[in-house]
Backbone as a ProteinNet text record, in pm:
[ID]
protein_1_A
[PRIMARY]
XXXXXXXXXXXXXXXXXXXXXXXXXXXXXXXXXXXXXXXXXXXXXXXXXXXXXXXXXXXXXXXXXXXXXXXXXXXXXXXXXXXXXXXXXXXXXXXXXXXXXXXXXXXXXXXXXXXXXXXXXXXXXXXXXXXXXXXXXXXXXXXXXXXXXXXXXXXXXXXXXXXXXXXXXXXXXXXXXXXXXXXXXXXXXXXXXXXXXXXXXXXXXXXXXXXXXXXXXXXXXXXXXXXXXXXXXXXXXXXXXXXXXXXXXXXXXXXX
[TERTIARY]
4946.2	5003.9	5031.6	5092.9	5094.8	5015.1	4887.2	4720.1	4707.6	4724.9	4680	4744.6	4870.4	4982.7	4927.7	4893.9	4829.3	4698.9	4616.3	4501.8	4526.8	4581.2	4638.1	4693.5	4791.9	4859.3	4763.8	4613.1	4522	4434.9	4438.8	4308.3	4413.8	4560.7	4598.4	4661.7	4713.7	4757.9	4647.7	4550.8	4384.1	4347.2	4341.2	4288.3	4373.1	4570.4	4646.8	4650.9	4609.8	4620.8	4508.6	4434.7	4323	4328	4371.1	4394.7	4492.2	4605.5	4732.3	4671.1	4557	4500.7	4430.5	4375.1	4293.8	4366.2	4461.3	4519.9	4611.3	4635.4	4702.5	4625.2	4532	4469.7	4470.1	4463.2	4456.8	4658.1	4758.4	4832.3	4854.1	4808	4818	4776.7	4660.9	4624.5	4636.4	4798.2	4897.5	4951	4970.4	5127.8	5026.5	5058.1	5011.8	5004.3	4942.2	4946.5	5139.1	5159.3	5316.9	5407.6	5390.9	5541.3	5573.1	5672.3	5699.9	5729.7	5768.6	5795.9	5938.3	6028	6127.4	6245.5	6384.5	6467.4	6509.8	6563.2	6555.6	6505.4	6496.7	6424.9	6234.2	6170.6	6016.8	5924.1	5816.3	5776.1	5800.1	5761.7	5743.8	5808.9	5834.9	5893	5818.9	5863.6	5754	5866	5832.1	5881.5	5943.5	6068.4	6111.6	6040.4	6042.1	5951.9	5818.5	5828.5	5739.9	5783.2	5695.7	5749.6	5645.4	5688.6	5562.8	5538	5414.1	5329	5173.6	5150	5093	5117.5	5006.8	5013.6	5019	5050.2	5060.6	5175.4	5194.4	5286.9	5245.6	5298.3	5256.5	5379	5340.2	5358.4	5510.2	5673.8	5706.2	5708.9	5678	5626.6	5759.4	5831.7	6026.7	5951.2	5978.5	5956.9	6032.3	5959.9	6054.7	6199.8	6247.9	6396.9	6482.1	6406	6435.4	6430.6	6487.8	6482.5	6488	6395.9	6391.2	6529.3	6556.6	6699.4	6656.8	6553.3	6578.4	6600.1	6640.8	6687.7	6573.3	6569.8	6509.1	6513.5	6604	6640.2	6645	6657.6	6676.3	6526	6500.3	6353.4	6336.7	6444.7	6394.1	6407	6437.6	6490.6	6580	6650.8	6751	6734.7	6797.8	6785.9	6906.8	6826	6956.6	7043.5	7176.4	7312.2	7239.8	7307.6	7277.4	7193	7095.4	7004.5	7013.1	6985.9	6976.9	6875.3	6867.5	6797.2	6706.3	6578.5	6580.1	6449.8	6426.2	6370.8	6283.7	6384.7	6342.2	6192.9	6170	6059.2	6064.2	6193.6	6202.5	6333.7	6356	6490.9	6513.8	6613.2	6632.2	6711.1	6732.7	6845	6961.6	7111.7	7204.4	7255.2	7274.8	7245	7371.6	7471.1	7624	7629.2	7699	7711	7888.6	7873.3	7970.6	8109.4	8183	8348.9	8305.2	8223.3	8227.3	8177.6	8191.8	8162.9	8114.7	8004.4	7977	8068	8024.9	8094.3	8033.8	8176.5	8126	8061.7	7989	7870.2	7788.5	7789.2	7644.3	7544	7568.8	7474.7	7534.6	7706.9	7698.4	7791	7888.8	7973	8094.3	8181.5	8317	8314.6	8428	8489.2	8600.8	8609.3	8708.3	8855	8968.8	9096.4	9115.2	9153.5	9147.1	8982.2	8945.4	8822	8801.6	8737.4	8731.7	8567.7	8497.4	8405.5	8372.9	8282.4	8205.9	8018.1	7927.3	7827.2	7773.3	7711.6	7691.6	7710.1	7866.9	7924.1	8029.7	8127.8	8227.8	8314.6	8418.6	8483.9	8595.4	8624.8	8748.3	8851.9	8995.8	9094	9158.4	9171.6	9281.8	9372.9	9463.1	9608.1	9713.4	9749	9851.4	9994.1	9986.9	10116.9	10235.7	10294.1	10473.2	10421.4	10313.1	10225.2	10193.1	10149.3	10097.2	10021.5	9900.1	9805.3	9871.1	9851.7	9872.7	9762.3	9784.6	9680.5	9650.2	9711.4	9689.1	9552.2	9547.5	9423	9397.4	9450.1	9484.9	9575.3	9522.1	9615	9580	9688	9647.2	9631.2	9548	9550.2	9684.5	9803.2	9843.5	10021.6	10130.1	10210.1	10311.1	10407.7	10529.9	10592.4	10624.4	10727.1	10882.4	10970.8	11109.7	11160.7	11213.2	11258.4	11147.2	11057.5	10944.3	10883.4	10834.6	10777.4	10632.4	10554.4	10387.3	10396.6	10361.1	10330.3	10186.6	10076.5	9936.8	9896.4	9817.1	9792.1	9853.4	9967.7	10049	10195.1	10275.6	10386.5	10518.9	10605.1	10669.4	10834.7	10946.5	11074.9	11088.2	11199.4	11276.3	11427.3	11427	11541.8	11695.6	11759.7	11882	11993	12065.9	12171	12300.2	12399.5	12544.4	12558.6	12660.5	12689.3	12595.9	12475.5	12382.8	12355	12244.6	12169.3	12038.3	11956.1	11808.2	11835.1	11767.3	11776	11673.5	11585.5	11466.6	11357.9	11361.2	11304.1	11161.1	11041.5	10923.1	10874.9	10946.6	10946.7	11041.6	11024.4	11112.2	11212.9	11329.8	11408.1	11433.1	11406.5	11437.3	11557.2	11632.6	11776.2	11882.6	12010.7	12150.8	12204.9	12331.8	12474	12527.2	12652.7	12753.1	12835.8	12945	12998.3	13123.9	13119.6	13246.5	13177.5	13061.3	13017	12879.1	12805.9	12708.3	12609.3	12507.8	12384.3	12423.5	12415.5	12390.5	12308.7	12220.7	12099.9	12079.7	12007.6	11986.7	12072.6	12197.8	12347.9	12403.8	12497.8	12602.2	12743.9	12771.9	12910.5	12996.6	13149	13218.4	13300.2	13287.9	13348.5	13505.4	13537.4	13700.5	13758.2	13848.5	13919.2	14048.4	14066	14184.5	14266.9	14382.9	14507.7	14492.9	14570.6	14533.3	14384	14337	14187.9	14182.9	14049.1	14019.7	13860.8	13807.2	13679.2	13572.2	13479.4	13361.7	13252.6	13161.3	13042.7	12948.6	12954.3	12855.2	12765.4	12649.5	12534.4	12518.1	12594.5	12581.7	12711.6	12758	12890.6	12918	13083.2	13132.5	13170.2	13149.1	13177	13314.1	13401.2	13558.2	13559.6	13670	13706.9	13878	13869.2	14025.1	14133.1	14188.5	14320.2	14362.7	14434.1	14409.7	14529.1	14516.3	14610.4	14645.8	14475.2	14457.8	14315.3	14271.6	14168.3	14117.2	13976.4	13902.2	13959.4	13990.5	14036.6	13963.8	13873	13835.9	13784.1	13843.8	13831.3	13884.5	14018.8	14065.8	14112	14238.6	14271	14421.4	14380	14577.9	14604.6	14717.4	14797	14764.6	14750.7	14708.7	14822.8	14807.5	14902	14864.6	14971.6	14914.9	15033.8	14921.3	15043.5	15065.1	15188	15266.1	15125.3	15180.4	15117.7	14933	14908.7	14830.4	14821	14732.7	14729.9	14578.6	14598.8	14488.4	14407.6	14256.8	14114.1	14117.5	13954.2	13977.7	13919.6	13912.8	13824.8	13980.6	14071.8	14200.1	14204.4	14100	14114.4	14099.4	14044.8	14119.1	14213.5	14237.3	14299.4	14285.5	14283.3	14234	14416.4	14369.9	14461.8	14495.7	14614.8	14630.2	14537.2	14583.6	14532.3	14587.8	14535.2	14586	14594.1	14597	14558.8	14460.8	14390	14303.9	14312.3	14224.1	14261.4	14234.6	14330.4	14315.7	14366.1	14302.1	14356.5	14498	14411.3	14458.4	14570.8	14621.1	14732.8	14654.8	14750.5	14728.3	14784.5	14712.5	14823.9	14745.2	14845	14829.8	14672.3	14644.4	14477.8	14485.8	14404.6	14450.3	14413.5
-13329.3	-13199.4	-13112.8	-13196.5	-13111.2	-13024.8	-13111.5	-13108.3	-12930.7	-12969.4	-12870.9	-12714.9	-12795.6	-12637.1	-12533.2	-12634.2	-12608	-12520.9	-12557.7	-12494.6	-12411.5	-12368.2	-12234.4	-12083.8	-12183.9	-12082.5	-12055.6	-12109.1	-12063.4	-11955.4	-12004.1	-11861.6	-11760.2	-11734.7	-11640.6	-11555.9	-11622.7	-11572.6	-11490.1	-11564.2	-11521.5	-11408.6	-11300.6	-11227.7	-11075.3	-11146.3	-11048.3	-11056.8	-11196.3	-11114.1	-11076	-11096.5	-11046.7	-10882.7	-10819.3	-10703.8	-10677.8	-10695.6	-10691.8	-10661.5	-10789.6	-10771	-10635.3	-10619.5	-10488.7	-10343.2	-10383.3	-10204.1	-10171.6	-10320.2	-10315.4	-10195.1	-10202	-10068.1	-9944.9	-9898.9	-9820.1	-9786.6	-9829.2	-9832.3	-9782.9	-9840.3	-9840.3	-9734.2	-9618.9	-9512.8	-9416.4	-9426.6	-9316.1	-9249.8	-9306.3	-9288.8	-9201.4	-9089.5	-9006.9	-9048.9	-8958.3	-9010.2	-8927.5	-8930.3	-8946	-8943.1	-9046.2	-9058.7	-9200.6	-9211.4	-9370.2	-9430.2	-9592.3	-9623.2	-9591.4	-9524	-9505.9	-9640	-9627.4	-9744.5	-9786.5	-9719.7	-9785.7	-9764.9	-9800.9	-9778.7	-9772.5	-9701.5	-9723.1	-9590.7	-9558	-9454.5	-9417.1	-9340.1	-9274.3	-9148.3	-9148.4	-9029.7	-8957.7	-8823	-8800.7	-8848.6	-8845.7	-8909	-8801.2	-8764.2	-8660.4	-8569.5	-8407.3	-8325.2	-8295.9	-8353.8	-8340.7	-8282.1	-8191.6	-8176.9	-8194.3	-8246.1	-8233.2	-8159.5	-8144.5	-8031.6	-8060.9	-8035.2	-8110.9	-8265.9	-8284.6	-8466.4	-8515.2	-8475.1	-8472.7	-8422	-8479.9	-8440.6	-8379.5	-8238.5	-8119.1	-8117.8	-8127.5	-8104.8	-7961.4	-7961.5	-7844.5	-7774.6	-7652.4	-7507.1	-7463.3	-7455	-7388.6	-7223	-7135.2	-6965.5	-6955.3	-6862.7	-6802.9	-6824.2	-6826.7	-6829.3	-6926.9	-7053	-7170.7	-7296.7	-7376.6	-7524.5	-7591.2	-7734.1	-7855.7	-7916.1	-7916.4	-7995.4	-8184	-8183.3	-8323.5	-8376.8	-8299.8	-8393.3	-8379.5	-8440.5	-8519.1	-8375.7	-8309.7	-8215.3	-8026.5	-7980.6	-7822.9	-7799.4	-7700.8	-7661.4	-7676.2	-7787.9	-7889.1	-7810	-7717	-7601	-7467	-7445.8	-7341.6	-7263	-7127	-7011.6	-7043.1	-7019.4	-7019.1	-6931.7	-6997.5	-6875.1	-6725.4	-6669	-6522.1	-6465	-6572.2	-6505	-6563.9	-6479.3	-6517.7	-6533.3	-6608.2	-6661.9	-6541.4	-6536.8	-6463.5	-6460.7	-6451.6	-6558	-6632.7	-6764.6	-6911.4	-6915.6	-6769.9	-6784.8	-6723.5	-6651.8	-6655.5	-6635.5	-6615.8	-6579.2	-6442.7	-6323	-6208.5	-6215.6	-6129.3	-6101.5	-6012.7	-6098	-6094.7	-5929.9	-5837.6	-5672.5	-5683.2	-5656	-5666.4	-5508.9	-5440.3	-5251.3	-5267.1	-5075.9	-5092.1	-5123	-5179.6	-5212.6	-5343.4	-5442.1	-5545	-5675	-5787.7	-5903.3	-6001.5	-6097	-6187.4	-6304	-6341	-6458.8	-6577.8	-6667.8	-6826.5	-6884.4	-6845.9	-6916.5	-6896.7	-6774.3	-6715.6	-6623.4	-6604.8	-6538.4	-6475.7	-6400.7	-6275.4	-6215.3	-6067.5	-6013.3	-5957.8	-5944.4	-5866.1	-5761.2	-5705.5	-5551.1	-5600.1	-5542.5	-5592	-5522.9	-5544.7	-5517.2	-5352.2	-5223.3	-5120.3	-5044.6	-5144.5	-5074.7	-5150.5	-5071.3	-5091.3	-5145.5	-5181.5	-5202.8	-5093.7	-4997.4	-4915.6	-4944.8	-5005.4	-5061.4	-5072.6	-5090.2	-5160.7	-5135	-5054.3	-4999.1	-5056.6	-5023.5	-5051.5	-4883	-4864.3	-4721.9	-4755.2	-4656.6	-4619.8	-4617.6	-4761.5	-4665.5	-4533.2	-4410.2	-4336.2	-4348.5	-4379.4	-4400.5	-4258.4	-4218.8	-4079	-4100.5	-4015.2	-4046.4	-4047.8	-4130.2	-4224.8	-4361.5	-4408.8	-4497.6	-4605.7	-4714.6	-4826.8	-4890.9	-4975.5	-5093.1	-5171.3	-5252.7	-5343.5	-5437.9	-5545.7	-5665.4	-5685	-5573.2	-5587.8	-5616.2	-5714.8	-5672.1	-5553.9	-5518	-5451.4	-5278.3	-5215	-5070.9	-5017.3	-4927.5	-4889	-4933.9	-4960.3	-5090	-5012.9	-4906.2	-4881.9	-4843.7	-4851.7	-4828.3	-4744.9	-4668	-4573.2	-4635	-4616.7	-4662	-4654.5	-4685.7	-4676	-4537.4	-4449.5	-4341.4	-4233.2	-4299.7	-4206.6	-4236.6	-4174.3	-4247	-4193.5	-4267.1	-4176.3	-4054.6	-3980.3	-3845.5	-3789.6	-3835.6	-3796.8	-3945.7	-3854.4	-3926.4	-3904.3	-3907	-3842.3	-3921.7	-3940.6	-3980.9	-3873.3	-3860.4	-3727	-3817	-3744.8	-3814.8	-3801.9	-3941	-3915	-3838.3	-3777	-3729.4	-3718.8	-3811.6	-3875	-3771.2	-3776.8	-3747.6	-3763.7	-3678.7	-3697.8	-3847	-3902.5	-4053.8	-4134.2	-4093.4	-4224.6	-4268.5	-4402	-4456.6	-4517.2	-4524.3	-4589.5	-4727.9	-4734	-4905.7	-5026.6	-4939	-5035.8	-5068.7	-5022.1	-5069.1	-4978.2	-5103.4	-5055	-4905	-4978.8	-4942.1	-4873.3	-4746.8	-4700.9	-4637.3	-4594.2	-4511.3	-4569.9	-4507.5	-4561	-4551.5	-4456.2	-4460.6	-4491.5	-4536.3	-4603.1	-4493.4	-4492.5	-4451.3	-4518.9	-4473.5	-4570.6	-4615.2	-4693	-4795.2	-4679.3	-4647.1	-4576.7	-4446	-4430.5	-4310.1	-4409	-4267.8	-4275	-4206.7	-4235.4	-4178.2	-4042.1	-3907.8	-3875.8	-3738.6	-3711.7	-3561.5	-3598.7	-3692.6	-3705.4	-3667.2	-3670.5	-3647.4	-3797.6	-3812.4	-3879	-3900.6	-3859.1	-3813.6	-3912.3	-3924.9	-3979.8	-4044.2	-4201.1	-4255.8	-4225.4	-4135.3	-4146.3	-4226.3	-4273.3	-4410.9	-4339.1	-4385.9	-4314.3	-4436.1	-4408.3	-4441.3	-4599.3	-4692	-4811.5	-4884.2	-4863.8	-4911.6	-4932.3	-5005.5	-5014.2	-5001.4	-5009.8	-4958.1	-5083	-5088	-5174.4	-5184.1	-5257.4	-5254.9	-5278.7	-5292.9	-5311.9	-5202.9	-5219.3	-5084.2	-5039.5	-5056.6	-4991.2	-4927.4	-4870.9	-4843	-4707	-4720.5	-4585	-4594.1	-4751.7	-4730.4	-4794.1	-4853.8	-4873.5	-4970	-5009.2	-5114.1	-5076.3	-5120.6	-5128.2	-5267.9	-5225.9	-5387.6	-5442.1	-5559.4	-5629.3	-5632.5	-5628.2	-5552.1	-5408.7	-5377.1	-5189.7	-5213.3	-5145	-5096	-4957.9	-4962.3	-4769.4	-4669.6	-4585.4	-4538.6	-4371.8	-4314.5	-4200.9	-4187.1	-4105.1	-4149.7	-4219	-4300.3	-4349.9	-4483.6	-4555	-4684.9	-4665	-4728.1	-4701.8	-4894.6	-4875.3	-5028.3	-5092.6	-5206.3	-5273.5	-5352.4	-5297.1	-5354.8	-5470.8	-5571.4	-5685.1	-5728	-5784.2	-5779.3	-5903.2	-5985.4	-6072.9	-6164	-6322.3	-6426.5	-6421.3	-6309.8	-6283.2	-6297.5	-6312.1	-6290.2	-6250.5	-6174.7	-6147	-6228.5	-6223.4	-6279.2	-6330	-6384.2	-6400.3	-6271.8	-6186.5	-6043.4	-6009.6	-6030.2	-5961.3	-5788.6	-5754.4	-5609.8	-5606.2	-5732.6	-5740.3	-5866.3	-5887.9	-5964.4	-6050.2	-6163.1	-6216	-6328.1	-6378.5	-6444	-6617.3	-6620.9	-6773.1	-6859	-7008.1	-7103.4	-7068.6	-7153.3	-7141.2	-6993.4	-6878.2	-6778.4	-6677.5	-6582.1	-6524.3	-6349.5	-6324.1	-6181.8	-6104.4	-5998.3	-5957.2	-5763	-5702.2	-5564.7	-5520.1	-5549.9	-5549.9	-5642.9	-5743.2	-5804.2	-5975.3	-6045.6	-6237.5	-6287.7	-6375.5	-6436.9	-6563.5	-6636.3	-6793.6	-6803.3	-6857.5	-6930.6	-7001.2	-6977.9	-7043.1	-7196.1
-11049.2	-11012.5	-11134.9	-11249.9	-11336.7	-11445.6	-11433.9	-11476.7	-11371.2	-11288.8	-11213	-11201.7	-11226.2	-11248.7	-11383	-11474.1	-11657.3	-11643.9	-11503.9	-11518.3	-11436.7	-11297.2	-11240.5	-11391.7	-11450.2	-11547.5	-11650.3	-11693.5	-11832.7	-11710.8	-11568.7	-11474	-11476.6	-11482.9	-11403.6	-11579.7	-11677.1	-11780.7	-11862.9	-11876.4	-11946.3	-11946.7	-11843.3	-11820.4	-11890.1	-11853.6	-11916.9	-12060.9	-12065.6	-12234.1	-12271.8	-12247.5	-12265.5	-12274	-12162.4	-12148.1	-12230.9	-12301.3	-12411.1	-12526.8	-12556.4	-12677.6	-12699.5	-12620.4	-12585.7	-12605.2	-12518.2	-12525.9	-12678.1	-12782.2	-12924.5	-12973.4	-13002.7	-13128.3	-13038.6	-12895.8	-12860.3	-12877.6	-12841.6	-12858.6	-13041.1	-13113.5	-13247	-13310.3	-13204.7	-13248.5	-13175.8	-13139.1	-13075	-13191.4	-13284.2	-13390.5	-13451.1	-13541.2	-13572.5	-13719.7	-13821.6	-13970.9	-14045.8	-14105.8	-14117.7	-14008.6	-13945.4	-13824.6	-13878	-13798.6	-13788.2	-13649.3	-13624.5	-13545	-13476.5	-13395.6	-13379.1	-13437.3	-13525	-13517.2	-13402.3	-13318.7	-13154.2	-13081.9	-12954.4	-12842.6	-12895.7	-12804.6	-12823.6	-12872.6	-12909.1	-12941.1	-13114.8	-13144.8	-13265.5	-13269.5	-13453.4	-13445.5	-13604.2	-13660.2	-13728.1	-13912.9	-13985.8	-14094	-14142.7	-14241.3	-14277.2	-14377.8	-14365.9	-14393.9	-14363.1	-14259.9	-14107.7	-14002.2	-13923.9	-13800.8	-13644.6	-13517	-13419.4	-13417.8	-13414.7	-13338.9	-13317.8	-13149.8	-13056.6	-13053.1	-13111.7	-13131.5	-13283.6	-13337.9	-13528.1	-13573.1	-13683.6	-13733.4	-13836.6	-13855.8	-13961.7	-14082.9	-14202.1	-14320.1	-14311.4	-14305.1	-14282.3	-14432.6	-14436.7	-14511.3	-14505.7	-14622.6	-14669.6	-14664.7	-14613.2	-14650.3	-14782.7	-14809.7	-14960.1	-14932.6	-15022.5	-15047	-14945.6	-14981.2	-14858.2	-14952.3	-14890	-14941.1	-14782.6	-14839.3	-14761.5	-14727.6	-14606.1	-14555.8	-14562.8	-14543	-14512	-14413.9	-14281	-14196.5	-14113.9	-13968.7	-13885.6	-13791.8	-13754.7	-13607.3	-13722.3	-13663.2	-13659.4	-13705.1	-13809.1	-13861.3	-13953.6	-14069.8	-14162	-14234.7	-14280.1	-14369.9	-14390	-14486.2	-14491.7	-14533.9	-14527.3	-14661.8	-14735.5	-14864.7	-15027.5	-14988	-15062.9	-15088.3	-15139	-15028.3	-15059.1	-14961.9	-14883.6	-14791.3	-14645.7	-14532.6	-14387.4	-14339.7	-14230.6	-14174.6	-14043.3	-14044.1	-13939.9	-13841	-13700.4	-13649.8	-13645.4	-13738.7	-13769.2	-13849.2	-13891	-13954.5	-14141.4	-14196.5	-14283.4	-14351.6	-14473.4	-14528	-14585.6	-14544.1	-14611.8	-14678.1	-14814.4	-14875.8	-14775.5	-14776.4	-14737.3	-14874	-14801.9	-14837.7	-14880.4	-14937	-14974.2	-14987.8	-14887.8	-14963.7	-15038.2	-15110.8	-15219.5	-15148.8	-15221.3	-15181	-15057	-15099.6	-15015.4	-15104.7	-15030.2	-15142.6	-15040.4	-15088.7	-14979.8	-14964.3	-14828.1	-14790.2	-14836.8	-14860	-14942.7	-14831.5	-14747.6	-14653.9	-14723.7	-14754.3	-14838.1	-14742.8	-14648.1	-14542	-14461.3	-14478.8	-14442.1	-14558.1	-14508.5	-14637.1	-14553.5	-14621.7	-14586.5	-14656.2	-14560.7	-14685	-14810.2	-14889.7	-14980.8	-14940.7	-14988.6	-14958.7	-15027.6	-14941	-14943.5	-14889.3	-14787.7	-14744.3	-14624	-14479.3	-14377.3	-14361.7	-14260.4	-14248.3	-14131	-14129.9	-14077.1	-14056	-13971.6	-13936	-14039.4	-14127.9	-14249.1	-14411.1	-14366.8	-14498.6	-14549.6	-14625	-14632.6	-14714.2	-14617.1	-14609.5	-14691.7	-14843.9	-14858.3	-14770.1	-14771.1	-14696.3	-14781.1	-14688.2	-14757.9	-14784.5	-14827	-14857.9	-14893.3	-14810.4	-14827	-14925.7	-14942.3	-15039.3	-14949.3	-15051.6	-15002.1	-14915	-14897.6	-14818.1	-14891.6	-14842.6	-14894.1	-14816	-14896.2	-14865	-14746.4	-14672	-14568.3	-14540.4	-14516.5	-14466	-14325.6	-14252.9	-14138.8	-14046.2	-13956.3	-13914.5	-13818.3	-13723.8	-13633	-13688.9	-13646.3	-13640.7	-13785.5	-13835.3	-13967.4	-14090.7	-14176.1	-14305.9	-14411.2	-14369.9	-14468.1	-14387.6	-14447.4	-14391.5	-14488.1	-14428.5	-14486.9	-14602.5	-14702.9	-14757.5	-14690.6	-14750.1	-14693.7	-14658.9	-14587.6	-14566.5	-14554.3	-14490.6	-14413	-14310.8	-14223.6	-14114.7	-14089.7	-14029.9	-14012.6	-13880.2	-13907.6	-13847.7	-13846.8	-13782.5	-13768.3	-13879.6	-13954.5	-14085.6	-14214.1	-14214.9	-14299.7	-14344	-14414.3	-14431.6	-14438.5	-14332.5	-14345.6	-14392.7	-14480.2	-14472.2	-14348	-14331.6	-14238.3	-14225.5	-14129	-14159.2	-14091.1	-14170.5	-14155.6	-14130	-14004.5	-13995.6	-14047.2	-14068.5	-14122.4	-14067.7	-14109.9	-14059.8	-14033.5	-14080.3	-14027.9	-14158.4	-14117	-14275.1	-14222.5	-14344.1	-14300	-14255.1	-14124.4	-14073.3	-14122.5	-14199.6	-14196.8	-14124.1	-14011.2	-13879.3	-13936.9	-13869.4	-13879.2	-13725.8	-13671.9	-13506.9	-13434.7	-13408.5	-13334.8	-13451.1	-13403.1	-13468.2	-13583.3	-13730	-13816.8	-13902.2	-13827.9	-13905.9	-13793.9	-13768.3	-13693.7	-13759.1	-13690.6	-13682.1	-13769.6	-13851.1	-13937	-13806.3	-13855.9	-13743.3	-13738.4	-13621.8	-13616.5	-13513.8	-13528.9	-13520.5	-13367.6	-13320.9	-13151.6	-13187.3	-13155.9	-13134.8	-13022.1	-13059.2	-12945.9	-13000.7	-12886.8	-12929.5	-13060.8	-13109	-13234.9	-13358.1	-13343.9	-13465.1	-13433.3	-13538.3	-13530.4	-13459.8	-13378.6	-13365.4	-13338.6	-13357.8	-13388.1	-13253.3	-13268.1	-13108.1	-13160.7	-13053	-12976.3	-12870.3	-12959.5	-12914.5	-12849.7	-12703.3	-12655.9	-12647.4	-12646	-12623.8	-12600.7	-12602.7	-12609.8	-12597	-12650.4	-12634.2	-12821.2	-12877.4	-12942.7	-12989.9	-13113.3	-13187.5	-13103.1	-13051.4	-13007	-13074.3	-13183.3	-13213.5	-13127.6	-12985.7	-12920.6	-12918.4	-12890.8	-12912.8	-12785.5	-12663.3	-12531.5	-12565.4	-12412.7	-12369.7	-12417.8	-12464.8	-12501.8	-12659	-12706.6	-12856.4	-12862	-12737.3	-12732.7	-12613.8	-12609.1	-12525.9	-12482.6	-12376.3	-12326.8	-12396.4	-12470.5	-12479.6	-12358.7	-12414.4	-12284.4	-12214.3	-12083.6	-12028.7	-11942	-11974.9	-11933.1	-11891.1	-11818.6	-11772	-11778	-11798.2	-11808.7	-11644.7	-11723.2	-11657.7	-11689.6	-11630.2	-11674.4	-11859.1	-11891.9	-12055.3	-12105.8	-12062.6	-12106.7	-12072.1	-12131.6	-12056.1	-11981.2	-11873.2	-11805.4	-11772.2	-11775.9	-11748.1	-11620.4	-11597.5	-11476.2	-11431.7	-11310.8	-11186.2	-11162.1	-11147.5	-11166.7	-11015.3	-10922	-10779	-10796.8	-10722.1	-10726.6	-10675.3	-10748.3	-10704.6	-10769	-10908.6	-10986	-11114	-11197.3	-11345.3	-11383.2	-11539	-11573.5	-11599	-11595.5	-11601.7	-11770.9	-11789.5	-11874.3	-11972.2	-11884.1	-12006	-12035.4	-11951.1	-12022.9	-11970.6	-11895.6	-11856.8	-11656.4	-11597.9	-11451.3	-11421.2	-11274.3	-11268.4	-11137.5	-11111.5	-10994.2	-10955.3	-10848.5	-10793.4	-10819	-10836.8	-10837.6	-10766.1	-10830.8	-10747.4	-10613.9	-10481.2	-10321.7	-10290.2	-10351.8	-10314.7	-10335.7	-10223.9	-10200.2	-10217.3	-10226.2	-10237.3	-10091	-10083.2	-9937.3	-9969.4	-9956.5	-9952	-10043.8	-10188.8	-10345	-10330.3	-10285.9	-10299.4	-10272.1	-10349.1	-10308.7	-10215.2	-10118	-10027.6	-10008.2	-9924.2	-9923	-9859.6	-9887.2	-9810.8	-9683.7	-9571.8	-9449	-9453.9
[MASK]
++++++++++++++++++++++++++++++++++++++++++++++++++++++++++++++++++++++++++++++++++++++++++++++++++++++++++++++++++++++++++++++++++++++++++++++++++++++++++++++++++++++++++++++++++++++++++++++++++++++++++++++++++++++++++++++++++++++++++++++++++++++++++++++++

């Protein structure tokens, strides 16, 4: 039986290799002249400074102002610092106009600091007097000095009212009131403090506050009635009701 198994497996194996042997050189004269065998998997690939094309691998050609990358993927070559790329078929000089400097890529340019970029220029900023340079990206590259504000394109003073002083503020009103004193129609004028009340720095209101003990009363502060079985809050200017009692038509009474 086993005689027999030996000669089944030389009729039925024979023929495949036979055919194996056969298809080796045809197989063998797939690979093109500079490729190689792929490191993994199967197939060929073309050797570096080569590229496919059709069934060969072609010799790759750097355009002027190019060097060989070396690698395996993209188009196996770059343009030198200073020049761009353009489509994939050569390298231009990267154009730098006046008041600009290229970029450490090498293949494009900026404007330099005191100059805008306008489509392939680079623009003087103006700078007006009482004004200065800015790094801004956004809005104007130049801003007021202290005690001026922009008006068109222009730097005009500002101009400060009696009792006021420059705030600093980039934004919006640039000069305050001294402490004592209100914004009002653009002057200063002076908070009046009536009769028991006192000075408020708060930036709303009337500039004053009632002591405690009084409540606003028109312009002024009047004394608070304080009904039996009550005491003042904690603002010190109303007054609510004890514990166990409720408030009922301005007076406290027991809770049901």
């Amino acid at each position: 039986m086993l005689a027999d198994a030996r000669i089944l497996s030389a009729v039925f194996m024979g023929p495949i290799l036979a055919l194996f042997l056969l298809a080796l050189p045809v197989l063998a004269q797939t690979m093109p002249e500079n490729a190689s065998a792929k490191s993994y998997g199967g197939g060929w690939e073309c050797n570096i400074g080569y590229r496919l094309k059709g069934d060969n691998c072609a010799a790759i050609v750097a355009p002027e102002n190019a060097y060989k990358t070396n690698r395996t993927y993209g188009l196996g070559w770059a343009c030198q610092h200073g020049f761009r790329e353009v489509d994939d078929v050569a390298c231009v000089a990267v154009v730098v106009p006046d008041g600009g400097f290229l970029d450490a890529s090498g293949d494009r340019w900026h404007c330099l600091r005191g100059f805008f970029k306008i489509d392939d220029t680079c623009q003087e900023v103006i700078v007006p007097e009482n004004a200065y340079l800015v790094d801004g990206s956004y809005g104007s590259a130049w801003e007021c000095t202290r005690g001026f504000e922009q008006i068109g394109d222009l730097c005009s003073a500002v101009t400060v009212p009696i009792n006021g002083y420059l705030n600093g503020s980039r934004y919006g009103q640039p000069w305050s009131c001294e402490r004592g004193f209100f914004e009002q129609d653009g002057l200063c004028e002076a908070v009046v403090i009536p009769e028991f009340a006192y000075f408020d720095d708060a930036t709303y209101g009337e500039g004053w506050k009632c002591q405690r003990g009084y409540k606003v009363s028109g312009i002024g502060c009047e004394a608070i009635n304080i009904p039996a079985n009550a005491h003042l809050d904690r603002s010190g200017n109303r007054w609510e009701c004890n514990r166990n009692f409720q408030k009922s038509k301005g007076q406290c009474v027991l809770k049901n």
